[in-house]
C-alpha positions in Angstrom: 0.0 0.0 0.0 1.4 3.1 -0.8 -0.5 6.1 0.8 1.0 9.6 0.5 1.1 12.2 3.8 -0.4 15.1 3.7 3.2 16.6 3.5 3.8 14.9 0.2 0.4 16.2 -1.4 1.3 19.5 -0.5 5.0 19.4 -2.2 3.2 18.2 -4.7 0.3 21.2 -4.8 2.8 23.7 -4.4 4.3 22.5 -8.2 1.2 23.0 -9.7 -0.1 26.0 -8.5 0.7 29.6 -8.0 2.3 31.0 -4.2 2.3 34.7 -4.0 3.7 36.7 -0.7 1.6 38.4 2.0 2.7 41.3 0.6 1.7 40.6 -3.0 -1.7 39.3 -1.5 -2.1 43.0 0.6 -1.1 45.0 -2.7 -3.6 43.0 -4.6 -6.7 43.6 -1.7 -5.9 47.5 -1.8 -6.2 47.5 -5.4 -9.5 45.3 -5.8 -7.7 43.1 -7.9 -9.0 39.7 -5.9 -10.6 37.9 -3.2 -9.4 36.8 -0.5 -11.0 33.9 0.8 -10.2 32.3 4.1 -10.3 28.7 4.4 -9.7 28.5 7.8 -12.8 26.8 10.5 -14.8 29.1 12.3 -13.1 28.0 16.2 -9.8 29.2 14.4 -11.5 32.6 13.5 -13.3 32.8 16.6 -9.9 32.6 18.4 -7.9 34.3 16.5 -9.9 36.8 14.4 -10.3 37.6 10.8 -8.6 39.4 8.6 -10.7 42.7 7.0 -12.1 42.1 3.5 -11.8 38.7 3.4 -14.4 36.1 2.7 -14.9 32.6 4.8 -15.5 29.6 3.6 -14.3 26.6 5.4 -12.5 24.2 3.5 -14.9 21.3 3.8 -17.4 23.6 1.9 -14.8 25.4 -0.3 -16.0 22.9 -3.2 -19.5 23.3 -3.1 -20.0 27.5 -2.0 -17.5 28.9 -4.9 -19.0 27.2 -7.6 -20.2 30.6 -9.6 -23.8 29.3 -9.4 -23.7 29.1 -5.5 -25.9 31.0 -3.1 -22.5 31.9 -1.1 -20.9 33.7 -4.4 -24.5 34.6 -5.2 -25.4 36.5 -1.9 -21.7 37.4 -1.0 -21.5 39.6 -4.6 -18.0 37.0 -5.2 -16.5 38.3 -8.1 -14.9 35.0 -9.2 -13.5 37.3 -12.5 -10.8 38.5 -10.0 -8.1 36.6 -8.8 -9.5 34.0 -5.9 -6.7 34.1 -3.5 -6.8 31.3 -1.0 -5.4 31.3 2.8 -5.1 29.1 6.1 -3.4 29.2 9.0 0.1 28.7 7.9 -0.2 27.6 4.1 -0.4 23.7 3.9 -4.5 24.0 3.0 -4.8 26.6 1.2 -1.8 25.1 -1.4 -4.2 22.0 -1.2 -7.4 23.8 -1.9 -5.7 26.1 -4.8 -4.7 23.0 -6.3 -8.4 21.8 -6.0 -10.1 25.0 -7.8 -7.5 24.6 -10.6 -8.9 21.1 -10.7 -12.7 22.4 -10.7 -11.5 24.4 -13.5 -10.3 28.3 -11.7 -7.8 29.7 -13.5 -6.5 32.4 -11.5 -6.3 31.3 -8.2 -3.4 31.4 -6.0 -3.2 30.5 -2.4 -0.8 33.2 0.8 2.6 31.6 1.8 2.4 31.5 5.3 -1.0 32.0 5.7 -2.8 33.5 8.6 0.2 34.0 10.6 2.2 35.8 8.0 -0.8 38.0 6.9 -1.5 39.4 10.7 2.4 40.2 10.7 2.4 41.7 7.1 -0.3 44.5 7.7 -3.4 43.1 7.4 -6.0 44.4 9.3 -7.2 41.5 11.6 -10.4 42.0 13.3 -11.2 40.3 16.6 
């Protein structure tokens, strides 16, 4: 039986799709240019806040709410033209979700190195 970890399916995520900075992310949010979409469960949000202008969808939904005929991008206004730029706590995730919307058929979608924890230290606004 060879089963991969989850460390090997994100090495091999991380080949396939696109890893941008915090920075990069930040610049991109101040000009419009995307949405940021937070993967991360609501206990993790709850405890450690959210960053401003950022949509939530957990990952076990992420599949089924950005579809483009969705109630969540329907009622949200998601503008799934822009760039969907993905982000969890520290990165491993979100690489695995971007890898999943390339798969559903997203073309520009890239996914925060670092995450969270890079974000709140690269000035994002996290709200509490």
């Amino acid at each position: 039986m060879n089963i991969k970890s989850s460390q090997t399916l994100v090495k091999e995520a991380l080949i396939e799709i696109t890893t941008i900075s915090p920075s990069q992310a930040l610049e991109m949010s101040n000009n419009n240019e995307c949405n940021l979409i937070d993967i991360r469960d609501t206990v993790e949000l709850q405890k450690l806040g959210r960053i401003e202008n950022s949509f939530h969808i957990s990952r076990g939904l992420l599949e089924f709410s950005i579809h483009p005929e969705s109630a969540y991008v329907q009622n949200n206004n998601l503008d799934i033209n822009k760039e969907i730029v993905l982000f969890c706590a520290a990165g491993g995730r979100s690489a695995l979700a971007a890898k999943t919307l390339k798969e559903m058929g997203f073309e520009k979608v890239s996914h925060i190195e670092g995450g969270f924890e890079n974000m709140s230290n690269s000035g994002f606004k996290v709200i509490k």
